[in-house]
mmCIF file of the N, C-alpha and C atoms, coordinates in Angstrom:
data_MODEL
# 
_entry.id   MODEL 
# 
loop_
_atom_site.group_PDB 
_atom_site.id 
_atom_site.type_symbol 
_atom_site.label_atom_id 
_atom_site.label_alt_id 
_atom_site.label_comp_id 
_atom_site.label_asym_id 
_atom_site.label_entity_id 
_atom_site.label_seq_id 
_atom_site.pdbx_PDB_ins_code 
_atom_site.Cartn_x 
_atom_site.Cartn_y 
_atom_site.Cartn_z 
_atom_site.occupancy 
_atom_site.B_iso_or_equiv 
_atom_site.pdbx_formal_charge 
_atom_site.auth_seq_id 
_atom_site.auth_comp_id 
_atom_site.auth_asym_id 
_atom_site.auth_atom_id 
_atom_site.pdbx_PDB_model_num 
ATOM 1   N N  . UNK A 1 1  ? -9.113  4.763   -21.859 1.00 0.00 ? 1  UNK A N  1 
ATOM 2   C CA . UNK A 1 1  ? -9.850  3.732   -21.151 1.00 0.00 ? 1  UNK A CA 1 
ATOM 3   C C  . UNK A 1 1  ? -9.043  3.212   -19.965 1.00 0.00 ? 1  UNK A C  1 
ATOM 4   N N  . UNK A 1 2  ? -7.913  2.776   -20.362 1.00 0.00 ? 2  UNK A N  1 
ATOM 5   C CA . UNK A 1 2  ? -6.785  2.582   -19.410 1.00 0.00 ? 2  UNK A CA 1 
ATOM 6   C C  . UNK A 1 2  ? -7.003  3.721   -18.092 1.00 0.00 ? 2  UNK A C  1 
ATOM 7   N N  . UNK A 1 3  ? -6.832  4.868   -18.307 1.00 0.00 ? 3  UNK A N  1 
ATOM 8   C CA . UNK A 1 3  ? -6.533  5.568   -17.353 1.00 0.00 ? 3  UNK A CA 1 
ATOM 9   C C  . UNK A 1 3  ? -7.775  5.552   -15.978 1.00 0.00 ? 3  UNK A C  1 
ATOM 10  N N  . UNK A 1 4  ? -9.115  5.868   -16.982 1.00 0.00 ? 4  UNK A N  1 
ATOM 11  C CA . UNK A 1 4  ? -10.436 5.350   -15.898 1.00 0.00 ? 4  UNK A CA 1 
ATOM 12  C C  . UNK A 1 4  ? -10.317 3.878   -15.351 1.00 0.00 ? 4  UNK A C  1 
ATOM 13  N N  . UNK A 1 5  ? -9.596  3.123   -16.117 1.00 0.00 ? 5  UNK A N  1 
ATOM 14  C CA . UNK A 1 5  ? -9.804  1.419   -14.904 1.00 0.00 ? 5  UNK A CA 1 
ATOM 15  C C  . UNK A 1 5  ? -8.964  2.264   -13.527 1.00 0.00 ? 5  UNK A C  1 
ATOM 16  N N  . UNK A 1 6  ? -7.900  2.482   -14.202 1.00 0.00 ? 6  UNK A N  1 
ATOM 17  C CA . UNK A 1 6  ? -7.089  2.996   -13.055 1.00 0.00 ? 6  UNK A CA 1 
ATOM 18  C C  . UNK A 1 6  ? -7.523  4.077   -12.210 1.00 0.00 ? 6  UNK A C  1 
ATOM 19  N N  . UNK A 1 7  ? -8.354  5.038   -12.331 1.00 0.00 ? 7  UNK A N  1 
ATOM 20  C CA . UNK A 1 7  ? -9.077  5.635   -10.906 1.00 0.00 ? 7  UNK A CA 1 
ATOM 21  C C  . UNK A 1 7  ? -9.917  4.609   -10.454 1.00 0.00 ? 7  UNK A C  1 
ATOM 22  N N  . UNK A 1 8  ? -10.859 4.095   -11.181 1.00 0.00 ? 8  UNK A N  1 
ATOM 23  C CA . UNK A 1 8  ? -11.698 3.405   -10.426 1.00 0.00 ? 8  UNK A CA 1 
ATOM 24  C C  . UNK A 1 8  ? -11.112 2.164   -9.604  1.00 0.00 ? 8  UNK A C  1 
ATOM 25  N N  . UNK A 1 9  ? -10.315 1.839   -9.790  1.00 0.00 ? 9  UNK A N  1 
ATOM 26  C CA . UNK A 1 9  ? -9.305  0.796   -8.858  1.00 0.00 ? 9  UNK A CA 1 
ATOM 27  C C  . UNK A 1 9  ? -8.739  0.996   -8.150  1.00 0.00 ? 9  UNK A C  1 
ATOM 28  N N  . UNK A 1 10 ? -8.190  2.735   -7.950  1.00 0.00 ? 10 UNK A N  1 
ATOM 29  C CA . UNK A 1 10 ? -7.865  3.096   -6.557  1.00 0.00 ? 10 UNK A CA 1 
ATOM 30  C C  . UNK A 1 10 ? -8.953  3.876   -6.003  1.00 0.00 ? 10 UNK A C  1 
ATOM 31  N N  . UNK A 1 11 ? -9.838  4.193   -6.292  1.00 0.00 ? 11 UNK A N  1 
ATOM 32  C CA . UNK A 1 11 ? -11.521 4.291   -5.147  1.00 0.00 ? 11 UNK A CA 1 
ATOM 33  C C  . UNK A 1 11 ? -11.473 3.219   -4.192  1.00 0.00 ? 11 UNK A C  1 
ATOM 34  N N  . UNK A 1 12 ? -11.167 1.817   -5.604  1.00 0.00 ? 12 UNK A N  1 
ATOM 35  C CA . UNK A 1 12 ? -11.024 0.842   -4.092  1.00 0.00 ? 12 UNK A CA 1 
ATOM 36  C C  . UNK A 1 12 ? -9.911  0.469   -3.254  1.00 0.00 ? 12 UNK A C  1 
ATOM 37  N N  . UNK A 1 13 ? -9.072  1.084   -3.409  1.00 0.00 ? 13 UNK A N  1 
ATOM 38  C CA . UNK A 1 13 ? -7.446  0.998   -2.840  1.00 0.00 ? 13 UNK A CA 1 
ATOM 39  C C  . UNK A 1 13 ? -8.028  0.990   -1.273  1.00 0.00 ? 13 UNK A C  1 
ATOM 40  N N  . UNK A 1 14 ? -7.075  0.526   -0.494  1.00 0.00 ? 14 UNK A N  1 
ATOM 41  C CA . UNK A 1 14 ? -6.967  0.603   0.819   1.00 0.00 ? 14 UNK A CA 1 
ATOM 42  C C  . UNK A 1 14 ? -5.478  0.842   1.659   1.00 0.00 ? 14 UNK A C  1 
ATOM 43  N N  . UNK A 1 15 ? -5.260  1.870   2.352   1.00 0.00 ? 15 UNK A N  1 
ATOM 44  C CA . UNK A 1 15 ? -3.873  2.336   2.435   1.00 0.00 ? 15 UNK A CA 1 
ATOM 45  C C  . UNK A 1 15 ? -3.523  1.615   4.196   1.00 0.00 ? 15 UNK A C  1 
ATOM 46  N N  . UNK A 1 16 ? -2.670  1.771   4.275   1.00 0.00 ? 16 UNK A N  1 
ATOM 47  C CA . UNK A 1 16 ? -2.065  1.577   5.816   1.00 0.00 ? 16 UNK A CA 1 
ATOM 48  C C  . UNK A 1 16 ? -1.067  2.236   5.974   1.00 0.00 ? 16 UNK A C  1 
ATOM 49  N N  . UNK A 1 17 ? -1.106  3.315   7.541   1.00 0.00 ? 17 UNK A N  1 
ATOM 50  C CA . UNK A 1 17 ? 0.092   3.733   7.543   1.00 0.00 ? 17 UNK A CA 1 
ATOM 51  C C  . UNK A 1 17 ? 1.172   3.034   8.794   1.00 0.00 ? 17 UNK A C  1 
ATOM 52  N N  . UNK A 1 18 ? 2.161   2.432   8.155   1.00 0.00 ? 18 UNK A N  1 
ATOM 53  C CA . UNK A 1 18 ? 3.026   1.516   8.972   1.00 0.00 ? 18 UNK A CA 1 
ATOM 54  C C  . UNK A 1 18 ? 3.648   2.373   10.338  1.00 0.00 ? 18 UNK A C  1 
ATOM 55  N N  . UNK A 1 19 ? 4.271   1.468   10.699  1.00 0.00 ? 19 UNK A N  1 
ATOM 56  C CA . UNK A 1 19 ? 5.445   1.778   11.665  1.00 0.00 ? 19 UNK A CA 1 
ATOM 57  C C  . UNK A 1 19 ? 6.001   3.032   12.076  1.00 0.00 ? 19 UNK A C  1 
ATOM 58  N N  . UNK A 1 20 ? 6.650   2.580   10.945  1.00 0.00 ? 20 UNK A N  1 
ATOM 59  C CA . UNK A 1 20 ? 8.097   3.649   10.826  1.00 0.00 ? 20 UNK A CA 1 
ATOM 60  C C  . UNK A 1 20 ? 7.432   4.663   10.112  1.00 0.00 ? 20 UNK A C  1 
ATOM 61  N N  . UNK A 1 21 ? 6.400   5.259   9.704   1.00 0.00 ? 21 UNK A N  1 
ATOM 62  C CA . UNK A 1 21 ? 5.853   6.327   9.141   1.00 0.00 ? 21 UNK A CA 1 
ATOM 63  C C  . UNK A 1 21 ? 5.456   5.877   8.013   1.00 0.00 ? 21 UNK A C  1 
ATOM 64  N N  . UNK A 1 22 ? 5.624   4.905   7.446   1.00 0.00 ? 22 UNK A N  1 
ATOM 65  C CA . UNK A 1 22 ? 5.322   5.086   5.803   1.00 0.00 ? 22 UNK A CA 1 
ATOM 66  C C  . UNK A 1 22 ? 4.051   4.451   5.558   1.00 0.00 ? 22 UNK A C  1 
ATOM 67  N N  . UNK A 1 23 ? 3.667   4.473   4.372   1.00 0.00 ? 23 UNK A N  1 
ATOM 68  C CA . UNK A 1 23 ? 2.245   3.672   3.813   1.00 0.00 ? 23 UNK A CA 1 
ATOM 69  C C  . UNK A 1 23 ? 2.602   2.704   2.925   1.00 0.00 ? 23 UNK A C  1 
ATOM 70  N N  . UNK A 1 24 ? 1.300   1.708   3.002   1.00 0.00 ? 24 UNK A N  1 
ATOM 71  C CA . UNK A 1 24 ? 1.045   0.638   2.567   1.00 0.00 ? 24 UNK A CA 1 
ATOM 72  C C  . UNK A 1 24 ? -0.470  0.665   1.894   1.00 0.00 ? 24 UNK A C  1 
ATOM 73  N N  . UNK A 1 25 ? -0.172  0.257   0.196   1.00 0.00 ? 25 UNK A N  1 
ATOM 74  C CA . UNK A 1 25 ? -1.302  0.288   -0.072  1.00 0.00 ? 25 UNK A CA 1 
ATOM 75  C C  . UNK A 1 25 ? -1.360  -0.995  -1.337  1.00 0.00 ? 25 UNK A C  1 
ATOM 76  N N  . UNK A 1 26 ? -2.704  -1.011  -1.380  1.00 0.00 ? 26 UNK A N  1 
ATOM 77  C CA . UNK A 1 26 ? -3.302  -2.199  -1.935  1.00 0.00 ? 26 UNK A CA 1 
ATOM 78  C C  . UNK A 1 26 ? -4.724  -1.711  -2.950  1.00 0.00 ? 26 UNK A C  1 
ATOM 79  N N  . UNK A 1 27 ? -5.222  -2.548  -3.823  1.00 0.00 ? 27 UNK A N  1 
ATOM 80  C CA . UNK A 1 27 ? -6.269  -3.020  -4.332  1.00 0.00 ? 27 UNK A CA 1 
ATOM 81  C C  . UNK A 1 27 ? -6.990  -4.472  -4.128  1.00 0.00 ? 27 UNK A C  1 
ATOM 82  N N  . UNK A 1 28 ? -7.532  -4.841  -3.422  1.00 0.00 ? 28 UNK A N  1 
ATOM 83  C CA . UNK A 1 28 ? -8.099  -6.031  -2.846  1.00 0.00 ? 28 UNK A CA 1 
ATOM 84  C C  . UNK A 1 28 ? -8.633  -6.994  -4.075  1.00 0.00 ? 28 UNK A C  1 
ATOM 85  N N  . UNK A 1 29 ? -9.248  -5.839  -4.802  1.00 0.00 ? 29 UNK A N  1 
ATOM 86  C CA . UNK A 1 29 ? -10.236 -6.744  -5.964  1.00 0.00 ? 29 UNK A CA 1 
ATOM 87  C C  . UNK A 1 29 ? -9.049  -7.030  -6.967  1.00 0.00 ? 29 UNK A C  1 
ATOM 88  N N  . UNK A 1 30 ? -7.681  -6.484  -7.061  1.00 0.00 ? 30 UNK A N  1 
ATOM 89  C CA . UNK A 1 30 ? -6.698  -6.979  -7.876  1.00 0.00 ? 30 UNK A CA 1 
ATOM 90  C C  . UNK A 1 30 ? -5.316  -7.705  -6.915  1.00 0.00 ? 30 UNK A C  1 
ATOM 91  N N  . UNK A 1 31 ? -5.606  -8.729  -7.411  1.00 0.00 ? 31 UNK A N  1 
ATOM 92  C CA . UNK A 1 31 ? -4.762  -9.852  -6.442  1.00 0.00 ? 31 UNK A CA 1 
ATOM 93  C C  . UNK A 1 31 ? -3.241  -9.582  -6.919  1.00 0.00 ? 31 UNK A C  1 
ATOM 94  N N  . UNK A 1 32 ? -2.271  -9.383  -5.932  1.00 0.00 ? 32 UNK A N  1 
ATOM 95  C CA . UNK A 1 32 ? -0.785  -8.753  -5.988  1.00 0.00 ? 32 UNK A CA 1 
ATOM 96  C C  . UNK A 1 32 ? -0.564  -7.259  -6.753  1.00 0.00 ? 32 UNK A C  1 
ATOM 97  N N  . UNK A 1 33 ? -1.661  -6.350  -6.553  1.00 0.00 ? 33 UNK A N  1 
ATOM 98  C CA . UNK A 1 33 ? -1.437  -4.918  -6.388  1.00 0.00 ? 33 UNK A CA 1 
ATOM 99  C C  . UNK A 1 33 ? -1.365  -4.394  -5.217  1.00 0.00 ? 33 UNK A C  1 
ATOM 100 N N  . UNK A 1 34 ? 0.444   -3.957  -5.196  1.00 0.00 ? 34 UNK A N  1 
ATOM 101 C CA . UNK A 1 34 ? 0.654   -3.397  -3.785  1.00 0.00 ? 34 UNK A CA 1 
ATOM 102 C C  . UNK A 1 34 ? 1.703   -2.451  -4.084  1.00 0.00 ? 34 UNK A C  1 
ATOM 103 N N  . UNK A 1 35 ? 1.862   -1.363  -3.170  1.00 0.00 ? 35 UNK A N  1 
ATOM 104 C CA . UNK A 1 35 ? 2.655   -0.778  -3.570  1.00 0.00 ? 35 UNK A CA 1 
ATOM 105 C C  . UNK A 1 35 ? 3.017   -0.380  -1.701  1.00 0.00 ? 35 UNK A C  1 
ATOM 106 N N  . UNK A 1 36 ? 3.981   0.318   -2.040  1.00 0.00 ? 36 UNK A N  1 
ATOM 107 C CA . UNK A 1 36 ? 4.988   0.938   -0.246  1.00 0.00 ? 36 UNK A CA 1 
ATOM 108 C C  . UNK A 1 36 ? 5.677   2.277   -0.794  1.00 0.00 ? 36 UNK A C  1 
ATOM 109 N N  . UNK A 1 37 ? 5.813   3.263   0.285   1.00 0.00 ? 37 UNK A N  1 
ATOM 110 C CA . UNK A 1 37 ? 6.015   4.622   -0.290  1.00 0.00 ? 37 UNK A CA 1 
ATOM 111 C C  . UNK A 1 37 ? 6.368   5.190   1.463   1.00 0.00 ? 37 UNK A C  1 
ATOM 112 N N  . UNK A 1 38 ? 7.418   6.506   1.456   1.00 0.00 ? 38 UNK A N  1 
ATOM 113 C CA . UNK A 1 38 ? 7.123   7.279   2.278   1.00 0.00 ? 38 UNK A CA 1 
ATOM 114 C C  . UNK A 1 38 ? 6.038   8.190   2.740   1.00 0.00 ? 38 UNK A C  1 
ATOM 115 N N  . UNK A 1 39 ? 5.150   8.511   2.195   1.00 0.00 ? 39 UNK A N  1 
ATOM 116 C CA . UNK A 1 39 ? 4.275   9.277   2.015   1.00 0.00 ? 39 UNK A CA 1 
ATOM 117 C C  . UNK A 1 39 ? 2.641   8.626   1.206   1.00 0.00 ? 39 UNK A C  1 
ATOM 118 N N  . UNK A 1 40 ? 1.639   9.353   2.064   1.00 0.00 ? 40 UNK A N  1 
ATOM 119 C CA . UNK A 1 40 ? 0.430   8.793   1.117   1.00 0.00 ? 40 UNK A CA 1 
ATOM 120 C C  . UNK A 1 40 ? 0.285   9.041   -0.233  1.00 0.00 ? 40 UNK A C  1 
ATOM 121 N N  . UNK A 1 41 ? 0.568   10.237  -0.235  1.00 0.00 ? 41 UNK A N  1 
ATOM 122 C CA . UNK A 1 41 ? 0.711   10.677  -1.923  1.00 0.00 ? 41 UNK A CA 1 
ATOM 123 C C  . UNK A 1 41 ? 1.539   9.459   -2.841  1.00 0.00 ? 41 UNK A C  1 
ATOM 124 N N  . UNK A 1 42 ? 2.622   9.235   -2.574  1.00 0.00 ? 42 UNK A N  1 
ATOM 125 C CA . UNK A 1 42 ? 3.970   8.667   -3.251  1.00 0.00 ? 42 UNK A CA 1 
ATOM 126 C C  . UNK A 1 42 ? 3.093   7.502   -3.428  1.00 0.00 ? 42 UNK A C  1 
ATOM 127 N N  . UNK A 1 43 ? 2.698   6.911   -2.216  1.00 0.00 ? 43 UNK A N  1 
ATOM 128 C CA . UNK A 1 43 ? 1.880   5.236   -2.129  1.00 0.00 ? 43 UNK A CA 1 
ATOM 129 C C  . UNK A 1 43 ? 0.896   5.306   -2.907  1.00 0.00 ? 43 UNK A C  1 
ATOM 130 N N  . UNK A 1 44 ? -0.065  6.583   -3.551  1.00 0.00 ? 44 UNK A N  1 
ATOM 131 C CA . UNK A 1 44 ? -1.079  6.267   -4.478  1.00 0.00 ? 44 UNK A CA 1 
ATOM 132 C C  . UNK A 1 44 ? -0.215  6.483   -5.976  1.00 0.00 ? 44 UNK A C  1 
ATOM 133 N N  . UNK A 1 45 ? 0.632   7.300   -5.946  1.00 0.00 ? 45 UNK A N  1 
ATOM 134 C CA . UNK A 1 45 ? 1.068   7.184   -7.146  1.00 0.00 ? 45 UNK A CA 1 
ATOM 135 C C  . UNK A 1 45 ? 2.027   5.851   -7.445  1.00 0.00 ? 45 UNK A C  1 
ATOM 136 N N  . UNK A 1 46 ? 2.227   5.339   -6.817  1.00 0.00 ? 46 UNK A N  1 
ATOM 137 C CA . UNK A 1 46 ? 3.769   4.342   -7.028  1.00 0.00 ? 46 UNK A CA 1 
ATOM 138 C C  . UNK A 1 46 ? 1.907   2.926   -6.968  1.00 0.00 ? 46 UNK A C  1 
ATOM 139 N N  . UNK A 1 47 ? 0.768   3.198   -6.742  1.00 0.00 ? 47 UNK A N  1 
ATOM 140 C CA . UNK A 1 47 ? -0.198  2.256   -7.047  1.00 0.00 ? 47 UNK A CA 1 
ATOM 141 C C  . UNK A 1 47 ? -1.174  2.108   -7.877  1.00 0.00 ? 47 UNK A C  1 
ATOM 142 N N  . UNK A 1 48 ? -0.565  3.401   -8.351  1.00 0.00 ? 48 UNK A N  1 
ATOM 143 C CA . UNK A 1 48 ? -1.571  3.772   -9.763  1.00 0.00 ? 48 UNK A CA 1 
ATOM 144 C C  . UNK A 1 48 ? -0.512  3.050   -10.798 1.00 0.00 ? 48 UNK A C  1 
ATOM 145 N N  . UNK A 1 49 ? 0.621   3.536   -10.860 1.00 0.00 ? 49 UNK A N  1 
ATOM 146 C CA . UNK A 1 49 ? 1.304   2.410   -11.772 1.00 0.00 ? 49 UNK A CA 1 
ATOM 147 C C  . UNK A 1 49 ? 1.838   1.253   -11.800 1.00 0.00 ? 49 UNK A C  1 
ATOM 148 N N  . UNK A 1 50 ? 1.458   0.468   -10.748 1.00 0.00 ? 50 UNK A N  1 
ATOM 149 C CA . UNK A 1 50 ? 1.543   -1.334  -10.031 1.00 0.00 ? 50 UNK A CA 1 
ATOM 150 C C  . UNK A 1 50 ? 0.025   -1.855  -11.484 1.00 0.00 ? 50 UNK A C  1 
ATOM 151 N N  . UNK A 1 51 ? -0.838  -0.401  -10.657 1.00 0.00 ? 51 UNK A N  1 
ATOM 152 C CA . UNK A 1 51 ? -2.365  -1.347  -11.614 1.00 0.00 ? 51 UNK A CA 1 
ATOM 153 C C  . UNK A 1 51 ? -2.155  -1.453  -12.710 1.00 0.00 ? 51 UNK A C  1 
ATOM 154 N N  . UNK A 1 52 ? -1.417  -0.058  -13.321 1.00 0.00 ? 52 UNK A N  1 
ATOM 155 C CA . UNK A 1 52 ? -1.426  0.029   -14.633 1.00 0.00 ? 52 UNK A CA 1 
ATOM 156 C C  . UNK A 1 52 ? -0.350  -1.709  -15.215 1.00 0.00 ? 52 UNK A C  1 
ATOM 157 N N  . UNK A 1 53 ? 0.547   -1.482  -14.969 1.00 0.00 ? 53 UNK A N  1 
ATOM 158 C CA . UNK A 1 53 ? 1.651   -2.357  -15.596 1.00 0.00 ? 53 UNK A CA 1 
ATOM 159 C C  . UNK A 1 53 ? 0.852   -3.788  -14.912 1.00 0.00 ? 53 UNK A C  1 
ATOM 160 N N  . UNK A 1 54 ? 0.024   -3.998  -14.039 1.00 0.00 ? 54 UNK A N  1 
ATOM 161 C CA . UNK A 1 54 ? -0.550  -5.537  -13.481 1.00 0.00 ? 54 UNK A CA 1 
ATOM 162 C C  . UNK A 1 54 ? -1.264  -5.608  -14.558 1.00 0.00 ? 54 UNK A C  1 
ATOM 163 N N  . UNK A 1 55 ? -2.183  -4.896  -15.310 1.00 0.00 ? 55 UNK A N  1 
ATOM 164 C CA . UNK A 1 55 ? -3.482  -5.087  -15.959 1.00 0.00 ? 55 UNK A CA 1 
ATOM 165 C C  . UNK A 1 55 ? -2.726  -5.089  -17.231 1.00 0.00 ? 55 UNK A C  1 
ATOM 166 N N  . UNK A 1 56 ? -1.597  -4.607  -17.699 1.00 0.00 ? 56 UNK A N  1 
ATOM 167 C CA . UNK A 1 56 ? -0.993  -4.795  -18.952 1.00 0.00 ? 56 UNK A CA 1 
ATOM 168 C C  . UNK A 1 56 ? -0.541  -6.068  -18.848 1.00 0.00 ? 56 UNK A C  1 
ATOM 169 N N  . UNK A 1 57 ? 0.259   -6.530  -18.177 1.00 0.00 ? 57 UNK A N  1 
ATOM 170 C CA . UNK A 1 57 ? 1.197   -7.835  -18.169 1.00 0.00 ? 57 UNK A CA 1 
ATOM 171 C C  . UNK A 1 57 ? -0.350  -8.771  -18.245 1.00 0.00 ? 57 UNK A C  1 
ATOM 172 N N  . UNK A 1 58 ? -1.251  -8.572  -18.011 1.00 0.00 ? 58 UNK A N  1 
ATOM 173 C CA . UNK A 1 58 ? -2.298  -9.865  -17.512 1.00 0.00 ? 58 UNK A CA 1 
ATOM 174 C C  . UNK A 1 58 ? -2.789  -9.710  -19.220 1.00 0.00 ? 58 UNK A C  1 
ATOM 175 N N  . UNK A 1 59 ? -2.956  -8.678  -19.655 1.00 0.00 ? 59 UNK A N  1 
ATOM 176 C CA . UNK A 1 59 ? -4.067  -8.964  -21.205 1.00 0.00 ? 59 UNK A CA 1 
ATOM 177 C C  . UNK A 1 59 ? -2.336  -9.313  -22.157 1.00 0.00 ? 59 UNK A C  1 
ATOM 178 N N  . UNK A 1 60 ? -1.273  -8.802  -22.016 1.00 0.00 ? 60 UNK A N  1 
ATOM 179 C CA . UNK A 1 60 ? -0.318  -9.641  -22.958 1.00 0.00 ? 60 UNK A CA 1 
ATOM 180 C C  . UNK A 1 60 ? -0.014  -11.027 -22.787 1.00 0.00 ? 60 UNK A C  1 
ATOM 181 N N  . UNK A 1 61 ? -0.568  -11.319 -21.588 1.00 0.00 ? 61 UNK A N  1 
ATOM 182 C CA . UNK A 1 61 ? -0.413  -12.979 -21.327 1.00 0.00 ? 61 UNK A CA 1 
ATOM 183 C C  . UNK A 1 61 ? -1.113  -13.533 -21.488 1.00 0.00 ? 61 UNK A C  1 
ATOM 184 N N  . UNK A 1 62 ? -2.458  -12.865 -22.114 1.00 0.00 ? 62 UNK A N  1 
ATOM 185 C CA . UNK A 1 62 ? -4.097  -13.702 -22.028 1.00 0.00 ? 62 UNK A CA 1 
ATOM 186 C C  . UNK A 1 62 ? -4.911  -13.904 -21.015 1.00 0.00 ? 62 UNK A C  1 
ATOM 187 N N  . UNK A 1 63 ? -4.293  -12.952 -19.761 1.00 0.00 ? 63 UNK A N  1 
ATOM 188 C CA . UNK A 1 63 ? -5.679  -13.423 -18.644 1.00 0.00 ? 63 UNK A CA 1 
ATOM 189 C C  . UNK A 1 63 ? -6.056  -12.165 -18.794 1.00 0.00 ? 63 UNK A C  1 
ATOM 190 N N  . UNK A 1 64 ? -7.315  -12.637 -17.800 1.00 0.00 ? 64 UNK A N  1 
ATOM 191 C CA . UNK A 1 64 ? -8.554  -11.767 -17.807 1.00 0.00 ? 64 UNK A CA 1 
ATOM 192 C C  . UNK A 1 64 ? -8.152  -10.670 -16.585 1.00 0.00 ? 64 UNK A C  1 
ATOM 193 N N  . UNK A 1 65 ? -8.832  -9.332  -17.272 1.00 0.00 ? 65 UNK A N  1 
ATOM 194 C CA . UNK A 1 65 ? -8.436  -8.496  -16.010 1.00 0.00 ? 65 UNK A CA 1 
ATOM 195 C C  . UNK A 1 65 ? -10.055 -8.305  -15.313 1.00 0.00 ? 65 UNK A C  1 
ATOM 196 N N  . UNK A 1 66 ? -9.967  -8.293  -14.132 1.00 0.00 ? 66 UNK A N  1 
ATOM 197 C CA . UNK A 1 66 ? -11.408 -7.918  -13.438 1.00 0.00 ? 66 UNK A CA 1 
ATOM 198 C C  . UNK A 1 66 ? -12.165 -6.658  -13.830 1.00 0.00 ? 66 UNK A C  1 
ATOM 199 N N  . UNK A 1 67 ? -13.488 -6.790  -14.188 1.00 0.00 ? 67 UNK A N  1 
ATOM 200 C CA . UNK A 1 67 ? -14.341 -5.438  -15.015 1.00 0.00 ? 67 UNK A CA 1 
ATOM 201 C C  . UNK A 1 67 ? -14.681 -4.621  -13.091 1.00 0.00 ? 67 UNK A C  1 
ATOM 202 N N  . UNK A 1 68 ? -14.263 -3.345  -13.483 1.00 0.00 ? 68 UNK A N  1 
ATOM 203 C CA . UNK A 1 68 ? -14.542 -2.540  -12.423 1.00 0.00 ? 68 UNK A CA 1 
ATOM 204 C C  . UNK A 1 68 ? -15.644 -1.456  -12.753 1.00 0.00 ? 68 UNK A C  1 
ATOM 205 N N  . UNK A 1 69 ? -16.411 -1.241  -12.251 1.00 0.00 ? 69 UNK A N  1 
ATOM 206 C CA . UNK A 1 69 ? -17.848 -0.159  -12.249 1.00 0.00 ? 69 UNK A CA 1 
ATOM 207 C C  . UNK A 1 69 ? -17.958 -0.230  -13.489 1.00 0.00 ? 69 UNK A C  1 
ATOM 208 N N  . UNK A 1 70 ? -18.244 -1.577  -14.473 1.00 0.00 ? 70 UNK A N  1 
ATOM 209 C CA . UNK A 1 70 ? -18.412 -1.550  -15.433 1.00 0.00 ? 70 UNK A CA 1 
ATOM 210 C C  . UNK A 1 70 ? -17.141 -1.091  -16.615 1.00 0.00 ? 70 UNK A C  1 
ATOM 211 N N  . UNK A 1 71 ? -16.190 -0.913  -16.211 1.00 0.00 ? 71 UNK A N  1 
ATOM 212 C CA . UNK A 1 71 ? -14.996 -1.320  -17.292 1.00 0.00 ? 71 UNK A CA 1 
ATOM 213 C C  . UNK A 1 71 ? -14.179 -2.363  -17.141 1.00 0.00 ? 71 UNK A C  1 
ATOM 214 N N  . UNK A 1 72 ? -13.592 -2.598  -18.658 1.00 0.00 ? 72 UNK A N  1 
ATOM 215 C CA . UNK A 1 72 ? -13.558 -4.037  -18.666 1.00 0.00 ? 72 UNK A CA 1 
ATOM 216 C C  . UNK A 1 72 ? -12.462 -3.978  -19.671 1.00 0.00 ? 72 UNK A C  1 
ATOM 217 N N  . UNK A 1 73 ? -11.200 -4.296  -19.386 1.00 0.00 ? 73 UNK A N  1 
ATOM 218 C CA . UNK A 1 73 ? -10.222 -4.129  -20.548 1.00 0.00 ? 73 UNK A CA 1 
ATOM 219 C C  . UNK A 1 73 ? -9.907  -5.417  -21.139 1.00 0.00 ? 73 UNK A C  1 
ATOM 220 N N  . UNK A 1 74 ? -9.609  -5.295  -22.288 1.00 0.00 ? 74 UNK A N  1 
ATOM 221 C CA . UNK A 1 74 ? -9.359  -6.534  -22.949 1.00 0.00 ? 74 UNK A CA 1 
ATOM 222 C C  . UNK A 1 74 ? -8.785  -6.297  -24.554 1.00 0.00 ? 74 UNK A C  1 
ATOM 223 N N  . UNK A 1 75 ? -8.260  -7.517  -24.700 1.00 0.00 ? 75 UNK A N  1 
ATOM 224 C CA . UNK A 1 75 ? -7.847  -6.848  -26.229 1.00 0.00 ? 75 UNK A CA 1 
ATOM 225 C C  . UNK A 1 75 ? -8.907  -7.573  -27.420 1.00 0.00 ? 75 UNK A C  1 
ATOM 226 N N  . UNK A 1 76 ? -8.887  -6.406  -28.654 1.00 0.00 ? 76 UNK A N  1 
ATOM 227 C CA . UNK A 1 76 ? -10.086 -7.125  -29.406 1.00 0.00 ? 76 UNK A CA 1 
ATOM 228 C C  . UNK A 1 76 ? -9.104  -7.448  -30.500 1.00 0.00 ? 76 UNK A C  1 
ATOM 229 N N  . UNK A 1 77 ? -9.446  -8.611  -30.929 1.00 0.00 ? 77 UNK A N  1 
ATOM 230 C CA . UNK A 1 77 ? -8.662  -9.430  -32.519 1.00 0.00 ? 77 UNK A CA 1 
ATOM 231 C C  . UNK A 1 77 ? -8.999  -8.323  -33.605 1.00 0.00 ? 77 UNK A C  1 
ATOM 232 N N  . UNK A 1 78 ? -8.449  -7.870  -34.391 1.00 0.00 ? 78 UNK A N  1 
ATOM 233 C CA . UNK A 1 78 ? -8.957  -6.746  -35.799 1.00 0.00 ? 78 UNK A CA 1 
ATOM 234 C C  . UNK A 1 78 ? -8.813  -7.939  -36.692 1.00 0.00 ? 78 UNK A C  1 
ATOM 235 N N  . UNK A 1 79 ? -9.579  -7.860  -37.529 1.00 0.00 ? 79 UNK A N  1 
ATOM 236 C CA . UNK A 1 79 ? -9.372  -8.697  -39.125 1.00 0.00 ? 79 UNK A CA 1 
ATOM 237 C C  . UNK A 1 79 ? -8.873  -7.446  -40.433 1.00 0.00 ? 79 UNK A C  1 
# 
């Protein structure tokens, strides 16, 4: 489940390529997912695992992570 939030969150990624050659990339709909890389490749991978570890740290702390094209992670209580 994890892994589909994470494509569908970089569909919405948005990259920039800086200056000095390198990229800059983001997820807009996830507030402080960013990542910086030499290369576009490097910048989607080094932002695929910003989302991953953002959306973990947010459900071990109790916040809510944003539902994307209909997924929606969260943790469920077991009895």
């Amino acid at each position: 489940m994890i892994r589909d939030y994470i494509d569908r969150a970089l569909r919405r990624a948005k990259y920039e390529k800086l200056e000095d050659g390198s990229f800059a990339g983001e997820v807009p709909a996830l507030r402080g997912v960013l990542a910086h890389a030499e290369s576009l490749e490097d910048c989607r991978d080094q932002l695929a695992e910003v989302i991953e570890e953002w959306a973990l740290v947010r459900i071990a702390r109790g916040l809510t992570v944003p539902t994307l094209d209909g997924i929606r992670l969260a943790v469920v209580a077991r009895r």
